[in-house]
Residue frames as qw, qx, qy, qz and C-alpha x, y, z in Angstrom:
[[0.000, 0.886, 0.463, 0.000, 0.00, 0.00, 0.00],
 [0.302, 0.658, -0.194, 0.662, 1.29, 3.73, -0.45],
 [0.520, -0.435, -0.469, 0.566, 2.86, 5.12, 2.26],
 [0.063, -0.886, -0.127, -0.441, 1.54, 9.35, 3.14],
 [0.494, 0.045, -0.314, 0.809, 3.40, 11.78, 5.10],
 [0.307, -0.821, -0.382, -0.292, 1.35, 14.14, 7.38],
 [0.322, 0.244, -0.310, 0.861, 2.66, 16.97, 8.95],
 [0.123, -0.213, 0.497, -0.832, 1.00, 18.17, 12.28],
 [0.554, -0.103, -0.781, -0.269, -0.74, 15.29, 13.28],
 [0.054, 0.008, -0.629, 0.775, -1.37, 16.18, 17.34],
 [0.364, 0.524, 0.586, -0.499, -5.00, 16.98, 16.74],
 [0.398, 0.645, 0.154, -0.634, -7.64, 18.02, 14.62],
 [0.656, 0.647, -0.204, -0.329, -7.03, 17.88, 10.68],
 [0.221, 0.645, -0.730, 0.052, -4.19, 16.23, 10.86],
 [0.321, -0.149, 0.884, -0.305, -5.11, 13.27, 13.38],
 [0.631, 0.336, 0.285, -0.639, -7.88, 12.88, 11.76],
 [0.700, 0.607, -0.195, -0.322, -6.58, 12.26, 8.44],
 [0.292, -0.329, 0.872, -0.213, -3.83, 9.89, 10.25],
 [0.450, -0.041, 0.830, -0.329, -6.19, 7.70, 11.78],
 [0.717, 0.532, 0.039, -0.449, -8.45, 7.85, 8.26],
 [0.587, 0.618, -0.479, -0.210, -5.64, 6.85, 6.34],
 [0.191, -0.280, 0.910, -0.238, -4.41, 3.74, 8.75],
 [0.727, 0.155, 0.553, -0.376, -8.24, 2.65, 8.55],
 [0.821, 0.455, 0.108, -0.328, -7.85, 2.32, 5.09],
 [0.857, -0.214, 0.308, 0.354, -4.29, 0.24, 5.33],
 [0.233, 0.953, -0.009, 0.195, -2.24, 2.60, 4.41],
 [0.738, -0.010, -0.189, 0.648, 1.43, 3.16, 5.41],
 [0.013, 0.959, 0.072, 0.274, 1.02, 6.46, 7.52],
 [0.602, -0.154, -0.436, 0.651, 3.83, 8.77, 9.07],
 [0.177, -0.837, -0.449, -0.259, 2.53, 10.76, 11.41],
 [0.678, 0.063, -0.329, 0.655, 4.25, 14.19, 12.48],
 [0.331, -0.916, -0.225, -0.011, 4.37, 16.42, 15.19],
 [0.042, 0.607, -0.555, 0.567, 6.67, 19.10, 16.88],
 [0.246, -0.459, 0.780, -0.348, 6.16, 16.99, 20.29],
 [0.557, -0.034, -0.808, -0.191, 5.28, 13.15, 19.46],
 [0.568, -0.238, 0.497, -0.611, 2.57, 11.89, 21.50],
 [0.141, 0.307, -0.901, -0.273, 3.06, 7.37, 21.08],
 [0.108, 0.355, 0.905, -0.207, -0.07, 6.18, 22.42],
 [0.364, 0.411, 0.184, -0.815, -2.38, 9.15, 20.48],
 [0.644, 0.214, -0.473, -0.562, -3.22, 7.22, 17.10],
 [0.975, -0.186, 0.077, -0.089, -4.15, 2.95, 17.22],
 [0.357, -0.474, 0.746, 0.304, -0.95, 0.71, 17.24],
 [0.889, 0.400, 0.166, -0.145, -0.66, -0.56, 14.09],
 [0.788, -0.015, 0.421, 0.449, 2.70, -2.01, 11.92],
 [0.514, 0.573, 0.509, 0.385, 1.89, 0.29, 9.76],
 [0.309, -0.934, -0.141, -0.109, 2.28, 3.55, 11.75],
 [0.678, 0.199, -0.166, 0.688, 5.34, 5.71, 12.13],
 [0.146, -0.970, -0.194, 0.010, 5.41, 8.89, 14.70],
 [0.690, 0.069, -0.143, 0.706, 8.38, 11.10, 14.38],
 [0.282, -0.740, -0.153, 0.591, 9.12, 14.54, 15.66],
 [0.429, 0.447, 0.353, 0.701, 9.29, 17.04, 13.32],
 [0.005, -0.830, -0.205, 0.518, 9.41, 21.13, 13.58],
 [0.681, 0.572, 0.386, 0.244, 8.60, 22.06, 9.99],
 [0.222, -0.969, 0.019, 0.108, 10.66, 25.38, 11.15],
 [0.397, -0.702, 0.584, 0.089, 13.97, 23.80, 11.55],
 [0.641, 0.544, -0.506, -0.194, 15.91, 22.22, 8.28],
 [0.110, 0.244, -0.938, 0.221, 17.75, 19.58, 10.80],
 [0.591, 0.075, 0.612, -0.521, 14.28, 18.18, 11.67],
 [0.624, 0.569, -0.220, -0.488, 13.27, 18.46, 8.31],
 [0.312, 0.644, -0.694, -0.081, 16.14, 16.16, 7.41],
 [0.261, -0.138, 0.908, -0.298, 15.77, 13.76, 10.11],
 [0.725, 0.228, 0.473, -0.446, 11.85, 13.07, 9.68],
 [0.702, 0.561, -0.196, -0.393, 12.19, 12.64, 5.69],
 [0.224, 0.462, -0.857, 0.043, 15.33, 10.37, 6.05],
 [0.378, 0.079, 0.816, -0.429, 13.32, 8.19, 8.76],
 [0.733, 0.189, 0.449, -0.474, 10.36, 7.95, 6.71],
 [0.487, 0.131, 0.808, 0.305, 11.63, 6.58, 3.53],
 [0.006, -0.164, -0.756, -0.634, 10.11, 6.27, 0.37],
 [0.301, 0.566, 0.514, -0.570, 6.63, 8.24, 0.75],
 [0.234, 0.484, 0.717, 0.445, 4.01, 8.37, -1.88],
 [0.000, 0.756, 0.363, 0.544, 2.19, 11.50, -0.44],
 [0.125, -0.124, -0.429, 0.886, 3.09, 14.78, 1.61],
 [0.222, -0.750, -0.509, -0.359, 0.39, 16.41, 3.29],
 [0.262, 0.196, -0.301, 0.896, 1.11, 19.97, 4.58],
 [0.379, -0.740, -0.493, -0.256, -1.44, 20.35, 7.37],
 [0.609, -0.131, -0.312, 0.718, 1.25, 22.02, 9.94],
 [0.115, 0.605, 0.292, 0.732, -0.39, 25.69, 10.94],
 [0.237, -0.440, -0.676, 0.542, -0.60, 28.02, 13.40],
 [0.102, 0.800, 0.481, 0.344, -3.11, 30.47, 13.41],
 [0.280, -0.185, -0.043, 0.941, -3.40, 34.07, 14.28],
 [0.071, -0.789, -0.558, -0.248, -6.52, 36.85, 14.82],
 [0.295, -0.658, -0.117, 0.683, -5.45, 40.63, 15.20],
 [0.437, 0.860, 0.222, -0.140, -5.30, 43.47, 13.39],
 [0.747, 0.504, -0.081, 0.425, -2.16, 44.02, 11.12],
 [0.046, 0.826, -0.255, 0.501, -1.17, 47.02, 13.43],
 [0.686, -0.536, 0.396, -0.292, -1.51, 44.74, 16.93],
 [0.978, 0.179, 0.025, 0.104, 0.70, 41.55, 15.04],
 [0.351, -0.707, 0.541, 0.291, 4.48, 42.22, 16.22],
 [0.576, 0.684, -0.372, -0.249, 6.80, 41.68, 13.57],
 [0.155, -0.314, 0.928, -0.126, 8.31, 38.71, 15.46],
 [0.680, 0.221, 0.652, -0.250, 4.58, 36.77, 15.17],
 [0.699, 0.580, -0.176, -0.381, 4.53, 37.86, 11.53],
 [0.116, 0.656, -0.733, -0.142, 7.60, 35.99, 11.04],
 [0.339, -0.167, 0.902, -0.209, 6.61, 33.15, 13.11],
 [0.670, 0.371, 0.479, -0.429, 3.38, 32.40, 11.48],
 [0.543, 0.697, -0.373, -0.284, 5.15, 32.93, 7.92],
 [0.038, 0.504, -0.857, -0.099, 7.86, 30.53, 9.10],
 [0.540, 0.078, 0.805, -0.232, 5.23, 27.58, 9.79],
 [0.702, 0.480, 0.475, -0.227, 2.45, 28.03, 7.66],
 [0.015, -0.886, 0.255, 0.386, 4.79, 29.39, 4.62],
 [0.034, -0.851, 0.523, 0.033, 7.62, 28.89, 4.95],
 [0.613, -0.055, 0.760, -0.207, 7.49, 25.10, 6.69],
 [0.808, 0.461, 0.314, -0.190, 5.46, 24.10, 3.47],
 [0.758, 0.614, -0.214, -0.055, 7.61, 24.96, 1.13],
 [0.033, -0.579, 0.806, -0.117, 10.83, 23.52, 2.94],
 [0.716, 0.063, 0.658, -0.224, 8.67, 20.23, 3.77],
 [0.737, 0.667, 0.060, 0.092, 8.10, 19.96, -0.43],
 [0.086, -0.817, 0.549, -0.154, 11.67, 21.03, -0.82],
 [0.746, -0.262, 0.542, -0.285, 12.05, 17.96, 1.26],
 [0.798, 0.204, 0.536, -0.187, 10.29, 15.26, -0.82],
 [0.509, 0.746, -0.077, -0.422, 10.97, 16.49, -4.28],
 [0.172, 0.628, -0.684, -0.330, 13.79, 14.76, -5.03],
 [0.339, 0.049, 0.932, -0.116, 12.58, 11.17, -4.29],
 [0.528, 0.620, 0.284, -0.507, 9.47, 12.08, -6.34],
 [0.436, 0.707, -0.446, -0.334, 11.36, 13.14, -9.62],
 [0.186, -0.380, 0.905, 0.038, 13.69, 10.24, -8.92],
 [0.323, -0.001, 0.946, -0.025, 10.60, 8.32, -9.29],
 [0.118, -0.236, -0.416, -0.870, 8.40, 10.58, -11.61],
 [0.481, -0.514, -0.681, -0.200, 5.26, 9.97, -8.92],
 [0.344, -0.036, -0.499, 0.795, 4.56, 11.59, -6.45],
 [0.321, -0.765, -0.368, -0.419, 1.20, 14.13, -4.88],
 [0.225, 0.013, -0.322, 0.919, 2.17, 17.16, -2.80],
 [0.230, -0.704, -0.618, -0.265, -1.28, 18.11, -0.59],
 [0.328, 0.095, -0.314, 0.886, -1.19, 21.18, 1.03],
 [0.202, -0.713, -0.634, 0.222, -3.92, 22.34, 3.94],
 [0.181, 0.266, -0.047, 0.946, -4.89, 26.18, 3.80],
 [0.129, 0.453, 0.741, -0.479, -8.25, 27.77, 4.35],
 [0.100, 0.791, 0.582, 0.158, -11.48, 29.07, 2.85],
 [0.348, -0.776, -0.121, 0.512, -10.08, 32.60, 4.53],
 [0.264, -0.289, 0.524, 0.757, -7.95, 33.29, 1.32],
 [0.172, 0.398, 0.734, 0.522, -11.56, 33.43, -0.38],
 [0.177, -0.875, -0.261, -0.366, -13.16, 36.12, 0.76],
 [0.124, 0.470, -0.232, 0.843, -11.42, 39.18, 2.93],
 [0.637, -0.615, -0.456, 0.084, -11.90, 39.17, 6.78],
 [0.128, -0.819, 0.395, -0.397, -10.99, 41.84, 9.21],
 [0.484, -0.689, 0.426, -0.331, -8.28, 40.88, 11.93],
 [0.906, -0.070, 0.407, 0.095, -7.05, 38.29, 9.87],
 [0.294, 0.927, -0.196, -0.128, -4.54, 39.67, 7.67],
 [0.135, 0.601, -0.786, -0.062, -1.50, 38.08, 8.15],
 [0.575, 0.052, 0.778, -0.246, -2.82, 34.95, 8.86],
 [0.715, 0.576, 0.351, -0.185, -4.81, 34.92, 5.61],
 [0.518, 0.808, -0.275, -0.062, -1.63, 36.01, 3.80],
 [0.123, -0.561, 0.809, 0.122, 0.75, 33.41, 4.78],
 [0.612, 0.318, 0.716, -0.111, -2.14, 30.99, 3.35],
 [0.736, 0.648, 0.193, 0.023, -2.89, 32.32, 0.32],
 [0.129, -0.736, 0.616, 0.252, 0.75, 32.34, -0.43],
 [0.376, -0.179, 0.906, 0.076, 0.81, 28.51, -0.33],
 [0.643, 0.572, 0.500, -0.100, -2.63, 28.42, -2.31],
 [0.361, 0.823, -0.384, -0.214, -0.36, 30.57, -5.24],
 [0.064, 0.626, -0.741, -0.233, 2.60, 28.51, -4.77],
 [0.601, -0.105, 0.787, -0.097, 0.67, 25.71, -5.29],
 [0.618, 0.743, 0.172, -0.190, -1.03, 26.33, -8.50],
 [0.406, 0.767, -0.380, -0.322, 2.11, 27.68, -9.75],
 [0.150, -0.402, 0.860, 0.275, 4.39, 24.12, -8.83],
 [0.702, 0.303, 0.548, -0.339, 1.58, 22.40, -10.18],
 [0.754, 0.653, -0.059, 0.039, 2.50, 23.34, -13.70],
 [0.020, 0.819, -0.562, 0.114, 6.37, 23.01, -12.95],
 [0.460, -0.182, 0.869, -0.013, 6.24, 19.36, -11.95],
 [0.818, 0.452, 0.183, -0.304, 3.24, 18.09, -14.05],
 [0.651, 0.579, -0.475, -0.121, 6.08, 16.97, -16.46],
 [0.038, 0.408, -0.857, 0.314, 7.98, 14.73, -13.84],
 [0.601, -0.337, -0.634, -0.351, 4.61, 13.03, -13.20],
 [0.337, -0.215, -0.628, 0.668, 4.04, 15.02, -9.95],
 [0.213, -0.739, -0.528, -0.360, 0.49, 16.15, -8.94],
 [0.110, 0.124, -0.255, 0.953, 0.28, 19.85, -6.64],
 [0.229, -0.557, -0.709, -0.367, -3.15, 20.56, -4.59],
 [0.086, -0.209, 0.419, -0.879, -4.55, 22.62, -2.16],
 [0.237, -0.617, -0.739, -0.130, -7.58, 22.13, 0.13],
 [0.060, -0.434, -0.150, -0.886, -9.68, 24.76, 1.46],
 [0.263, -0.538, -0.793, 0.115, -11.36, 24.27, 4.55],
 [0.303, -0.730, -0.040, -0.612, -13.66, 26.54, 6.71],
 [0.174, -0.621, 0.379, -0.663, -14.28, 26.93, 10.04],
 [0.723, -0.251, -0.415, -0.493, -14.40, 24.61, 12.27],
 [0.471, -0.690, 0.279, -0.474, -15.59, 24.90, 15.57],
 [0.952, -0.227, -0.204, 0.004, -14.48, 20.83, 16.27],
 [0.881, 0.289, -0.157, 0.339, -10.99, 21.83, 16.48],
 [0.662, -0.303, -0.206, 0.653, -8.07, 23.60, 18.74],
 [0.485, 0.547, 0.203, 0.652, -7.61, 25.94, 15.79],
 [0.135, -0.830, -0.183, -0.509, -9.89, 28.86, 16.75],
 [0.806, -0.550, -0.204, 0.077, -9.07, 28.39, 20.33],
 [0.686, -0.334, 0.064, 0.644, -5.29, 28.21, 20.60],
 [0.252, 0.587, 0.047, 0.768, -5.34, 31.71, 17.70],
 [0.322, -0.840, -0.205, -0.385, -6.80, 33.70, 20.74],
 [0.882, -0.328, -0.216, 0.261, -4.71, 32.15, 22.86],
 [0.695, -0.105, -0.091, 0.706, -1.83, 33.27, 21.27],
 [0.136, 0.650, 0.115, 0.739, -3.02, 36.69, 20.59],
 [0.665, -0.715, -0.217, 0.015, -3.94, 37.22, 24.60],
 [0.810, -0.149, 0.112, 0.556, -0.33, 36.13, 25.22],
 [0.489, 0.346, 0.200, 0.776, 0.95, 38.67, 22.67],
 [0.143, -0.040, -0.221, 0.964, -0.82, 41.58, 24.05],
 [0.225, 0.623, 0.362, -0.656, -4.37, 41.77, 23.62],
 [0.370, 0.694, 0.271, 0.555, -5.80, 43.98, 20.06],
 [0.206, 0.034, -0.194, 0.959, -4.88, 47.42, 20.14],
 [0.128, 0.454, 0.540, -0.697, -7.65, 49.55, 21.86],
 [0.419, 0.336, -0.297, -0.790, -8.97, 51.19, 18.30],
 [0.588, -0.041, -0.681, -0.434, -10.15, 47.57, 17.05],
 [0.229, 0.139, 0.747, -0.608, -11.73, 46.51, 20.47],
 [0.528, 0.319, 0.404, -0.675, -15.09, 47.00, 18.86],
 [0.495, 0.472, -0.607, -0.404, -14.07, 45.41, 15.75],
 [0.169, -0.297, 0.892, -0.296, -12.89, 42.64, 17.57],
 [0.413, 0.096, 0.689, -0.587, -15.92, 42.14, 19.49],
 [0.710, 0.424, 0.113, -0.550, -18.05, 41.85, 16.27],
 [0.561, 0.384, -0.702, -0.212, -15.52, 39.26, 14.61],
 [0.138, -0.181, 0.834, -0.503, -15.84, 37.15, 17.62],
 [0.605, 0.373, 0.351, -0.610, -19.86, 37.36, 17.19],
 [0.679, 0.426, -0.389, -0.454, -19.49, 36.52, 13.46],
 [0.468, 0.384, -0.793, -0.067, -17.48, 33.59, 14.15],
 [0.230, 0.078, 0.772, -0.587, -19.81, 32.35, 17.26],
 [0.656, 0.274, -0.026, -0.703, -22.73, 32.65, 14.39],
 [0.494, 0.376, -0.657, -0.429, -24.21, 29.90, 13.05],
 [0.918, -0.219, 0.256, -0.209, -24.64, 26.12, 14.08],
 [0.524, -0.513, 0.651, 0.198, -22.02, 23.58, 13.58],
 [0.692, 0.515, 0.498, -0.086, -23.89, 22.23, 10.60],
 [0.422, 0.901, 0.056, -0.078, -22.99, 25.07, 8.57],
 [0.059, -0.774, 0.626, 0.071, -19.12, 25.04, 9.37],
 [0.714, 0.339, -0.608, 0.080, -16.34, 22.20, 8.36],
 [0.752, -0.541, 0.275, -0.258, -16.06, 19.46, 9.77],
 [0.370, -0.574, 0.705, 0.192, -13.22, 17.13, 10.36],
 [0.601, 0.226, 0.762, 0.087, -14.34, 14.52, 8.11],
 [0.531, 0.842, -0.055, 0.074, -14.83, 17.20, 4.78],
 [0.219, -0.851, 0.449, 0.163, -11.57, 18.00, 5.58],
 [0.557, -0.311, 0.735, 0.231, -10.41, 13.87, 5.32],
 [0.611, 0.571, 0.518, -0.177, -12.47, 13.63, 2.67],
 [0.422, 0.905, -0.028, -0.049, -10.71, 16.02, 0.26],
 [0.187, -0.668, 0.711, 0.109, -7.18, 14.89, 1.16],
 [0.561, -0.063, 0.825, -0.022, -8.40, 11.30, 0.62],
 [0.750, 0.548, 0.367, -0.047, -9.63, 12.27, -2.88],
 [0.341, 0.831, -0.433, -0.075, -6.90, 14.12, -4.16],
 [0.450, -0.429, 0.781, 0.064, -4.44, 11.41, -2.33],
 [0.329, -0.145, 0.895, 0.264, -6.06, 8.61, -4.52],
 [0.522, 0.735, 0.429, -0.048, -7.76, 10.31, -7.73],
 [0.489, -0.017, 0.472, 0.733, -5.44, 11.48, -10.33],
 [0.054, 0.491, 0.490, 0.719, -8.13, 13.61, -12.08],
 [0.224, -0.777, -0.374, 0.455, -9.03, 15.82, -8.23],
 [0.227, 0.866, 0.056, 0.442, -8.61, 19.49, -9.24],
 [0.445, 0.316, -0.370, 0.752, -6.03, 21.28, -7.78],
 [0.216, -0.307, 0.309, -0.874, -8.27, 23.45, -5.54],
 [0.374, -0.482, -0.678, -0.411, -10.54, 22.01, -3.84],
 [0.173, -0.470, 0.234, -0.833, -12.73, 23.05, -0.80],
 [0.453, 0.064, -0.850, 0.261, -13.55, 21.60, 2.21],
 [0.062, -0.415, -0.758, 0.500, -16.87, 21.47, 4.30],
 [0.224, 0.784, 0.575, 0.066, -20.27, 23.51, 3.65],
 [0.104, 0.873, -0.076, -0.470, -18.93, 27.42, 4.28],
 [0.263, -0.512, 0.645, 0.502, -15.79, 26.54, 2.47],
 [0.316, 0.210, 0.824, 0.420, -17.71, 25.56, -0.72],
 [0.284, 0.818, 0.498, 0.034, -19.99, 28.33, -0.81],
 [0.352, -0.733, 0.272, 0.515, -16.87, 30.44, -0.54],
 [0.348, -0.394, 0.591, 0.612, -15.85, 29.08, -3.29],
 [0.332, 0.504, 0.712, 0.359, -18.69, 28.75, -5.72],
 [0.036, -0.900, -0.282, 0.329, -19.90, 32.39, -4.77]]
């Protein structure tokens, strides 16, 4: 069976799409920045390694360890909710260096074994956010739609080596750390500045709207990795859960 490479695999999108791909006897390695051995089933088939998608000597280590992999999947991301003015120029960095930055060094990574073997599907997690403009999400939404560009563009740049480039698109969704740990860190960091206080407050409300129904859920998420992973004829974009498809048909 192929064997898939999954980058931030601790929770949410990532575990998910783990434990999806094991059910369906796969060869998964699953990575994190702090390996937790008893979070997915035991299975032969299962590989957890440490990885910080930051740091080229990790890089080096995890890809050497896993071998011969059939598919990366760049789900590694930390978020971020402030206004461009309240977003020290240390978080910009950081958030560029993960969600970014990390991707392309993770691809980077793989590429040669790919060519080597002309085969090869490079999946990369963004978000629905890069379709439509939100306040207080600015840099956050621009170190995503970066990766949605640089995917499209290696898409045509391999296609001759018989290497396939994708992006999914999810929305919001409320099942997961995501939303949670952005606030976190933005608390941590200082707060918004006092002028977008009332902004804030009304992105907060917008993103408390709704019912769970309406928002992505983990499963759209596996769902769209697990068709691009083993369909040859997935589209390059695709989107992921109910908002994150009217986003994109709209």
């Amino acid at each position: 069976m192929p064997t898939i490479l999954i980058t931030g695999c601790s929770s949410g999108f990532g575990f998910e799409t783990a434990r999806h791909f094991l059910a369906q006897g796969w060869t998964v390695i699953a990575t994190m920045r702090n390996p937790k051995p008893d979070l997915l089933p035991a299975s032969d088939r299962l590989t957890i390694l440490p990885l910080d998608v930051t740091c080229p000597d990790s890089i080096a280590a995890a890809v050497a360890a896993a071998g011969e992999i059939d598919v990366l999947v760049n789900n590694a991301g930390i978020g971020w909710l402030n206004a461009v003015e309240g977003t020290p120029m240390p978080i910009v960095q950081e958030i560029f260096g993960t969600n970014t930055f990390g991707t392309i060094a993770m691809i980077q990574a793989v590429l040669p074994q790919f060519r080597a073997r002309r085969a090869g599907v490079i999946i990369n997690v963004t978000s629905s956010v890069t379709l439509k403009n939100y306040d207080l999400l600015s840099v956050y939404t621009a170190s995503k739609a970066a990766v949605n560009a640089l995917t499209e563009v290696i898409a045509l740049e391999l296609a001759p080596f018989g290497i396939r480039s994708h992006v999914v698109l999810p929305g919001q969704a409320p099942g997961t750390a995501f939303g949670s740990n952005a606030r976190e860190r933005m608390v941590q960091a200082g707060g918004f500045p006092e002028p977008y206080a009332e902004m804030a407050q009304e992105v907060f409300a917008r993103l408390a709207a709704g019912t769970d129904e309406d928002k992505t859920q983990a499963e759209d998420v596996v769902a769209a990795i697990w068709r691009i992973a083993t369909d040859p004829a997935a589209p390059v974009r695709l989107p992921a859960g109910a908002d994150a498809v009217a986003l994109f048909n709209g």
